[in-house]
N, C-alpha and C positions, 0 to 999 in steps of 0.2 A: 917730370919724368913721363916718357911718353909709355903707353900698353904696346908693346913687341907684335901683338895680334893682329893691332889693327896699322901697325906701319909696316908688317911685312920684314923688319927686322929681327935678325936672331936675338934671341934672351943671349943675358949679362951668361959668362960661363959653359957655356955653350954652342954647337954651331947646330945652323940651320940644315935640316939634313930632310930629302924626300925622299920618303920608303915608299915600298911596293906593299904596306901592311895596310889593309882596309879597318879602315874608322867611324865609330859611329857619329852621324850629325846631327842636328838639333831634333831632325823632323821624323829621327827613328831610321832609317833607310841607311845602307852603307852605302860608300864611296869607296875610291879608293886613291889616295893622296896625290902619285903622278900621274896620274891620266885623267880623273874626274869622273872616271868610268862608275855606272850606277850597276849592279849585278843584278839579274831578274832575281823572285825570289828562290826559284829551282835552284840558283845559281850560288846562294848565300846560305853558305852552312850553317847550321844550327847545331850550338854545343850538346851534349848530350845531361851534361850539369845542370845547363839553363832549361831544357826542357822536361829534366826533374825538378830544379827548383820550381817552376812555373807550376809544374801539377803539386806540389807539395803546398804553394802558395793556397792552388785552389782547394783545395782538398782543406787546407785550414779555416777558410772563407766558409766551408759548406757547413764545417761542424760551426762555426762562430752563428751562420745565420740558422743552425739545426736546434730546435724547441728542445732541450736541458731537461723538462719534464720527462717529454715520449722519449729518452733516448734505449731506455729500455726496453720499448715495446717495440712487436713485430710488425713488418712491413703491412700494410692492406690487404687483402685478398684480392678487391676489385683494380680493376686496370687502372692506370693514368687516367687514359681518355672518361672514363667513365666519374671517376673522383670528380675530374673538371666539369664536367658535365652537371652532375649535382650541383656543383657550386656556382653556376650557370642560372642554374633552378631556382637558387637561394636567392642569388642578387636579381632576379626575375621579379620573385616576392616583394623584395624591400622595396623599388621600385614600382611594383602597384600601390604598395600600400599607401608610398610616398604621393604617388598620383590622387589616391583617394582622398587624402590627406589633405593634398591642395585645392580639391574641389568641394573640402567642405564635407566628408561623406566620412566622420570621425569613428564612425561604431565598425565602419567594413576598415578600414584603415587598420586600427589597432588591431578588430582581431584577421587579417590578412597579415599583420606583422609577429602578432602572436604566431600565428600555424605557420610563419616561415621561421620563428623561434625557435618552435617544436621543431622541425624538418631541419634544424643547423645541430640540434642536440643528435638527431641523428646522424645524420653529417659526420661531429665528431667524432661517434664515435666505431667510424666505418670509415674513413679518410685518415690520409697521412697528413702531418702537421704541415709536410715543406706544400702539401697541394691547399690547405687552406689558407696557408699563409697567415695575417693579422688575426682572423677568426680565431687561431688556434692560439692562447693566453696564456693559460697553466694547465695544468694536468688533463688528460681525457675525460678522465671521470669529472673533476672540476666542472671542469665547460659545459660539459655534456648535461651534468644535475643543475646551472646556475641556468643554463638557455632552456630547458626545459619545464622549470619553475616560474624560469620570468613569461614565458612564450604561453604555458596555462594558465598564468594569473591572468596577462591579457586578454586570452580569448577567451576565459571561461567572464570577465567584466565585461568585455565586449559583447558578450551575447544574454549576460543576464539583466544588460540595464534594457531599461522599457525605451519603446522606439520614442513615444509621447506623439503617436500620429506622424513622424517623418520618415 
């Protein structure tokens, strides 16, 4: 039994019939069956269902990827731009540290990673989750007390071990 599709034959019970109804094709784009005609997109209406569904979709997508903790708490005060910016700052830090790190220069390392420890517990709790992104784990407060603990134990051992002359 051959596929009707690909020989261009009408299916069993059926006839072959070409409408003037536009259909969608593999690659997203409409056509339109008798003519081949492609429609610009000005030209290609948009249901008004489909482009509730679609915000509906996204809007579901925001709360799925929105931190469960903060959803309780209020927006930041500070701007986007600004939020990003810190976080800018942050990965700035880690980044030196990381450099100190690989040159061998272990005491400025750690505590260069400590004090951007300290500066992330600020961070969170002055940033919005969705602008920290992975930073932001469990709760404000959480985060905030865990990187501020871990960030002064570093830097307060960083600075009180003896250099030994290096």
């Amino acid at each position: 039994m051959t596929n009707p599709s690909h020989t261009g034959e009408p299916r069993k019970g059926g006839a072959h019939r070409l409408n003037k109804q536009r259909i969608a094709t593999s690659r997203g784009t409409l056509r339109d069956d008798a003519a081949g005609h492609v429609p610009s997109p000005a030209q290609a209406p948009v249901p008004a269902a489909a482009s509730q569904a679609e915000a509906a979709d996204k809007a579901r997508e925001q709360l799925l990827l929105a931190n469960p903790h903060d959803a309780h708490l209020a927006p930041s005060k500070l701007s986007k731009k600004l939020q990003k910016v810190g976080v800018v700052f942050f990965v700035v830090g880690v980044v030196v540290a990381s450099i100190f790190a690989l040159t061998e220069h272990w005491r400025r390392a750690s505590f260069t990673l400590g004090a951007s420890l300290l500066y992330l517990s600020v961070l969170r709790l002055t940033c919005d989750s969705r602008i920290l992104g992975v930073l932001a784990v469990r709760s404000r407060r959480f985060d905030a007390i865990y990187t501020a603990c871990l960030g002064g134990l570093m830097a307060f051992l960083a600075a009180s071990v003896d250099s030994l002359g290096s």
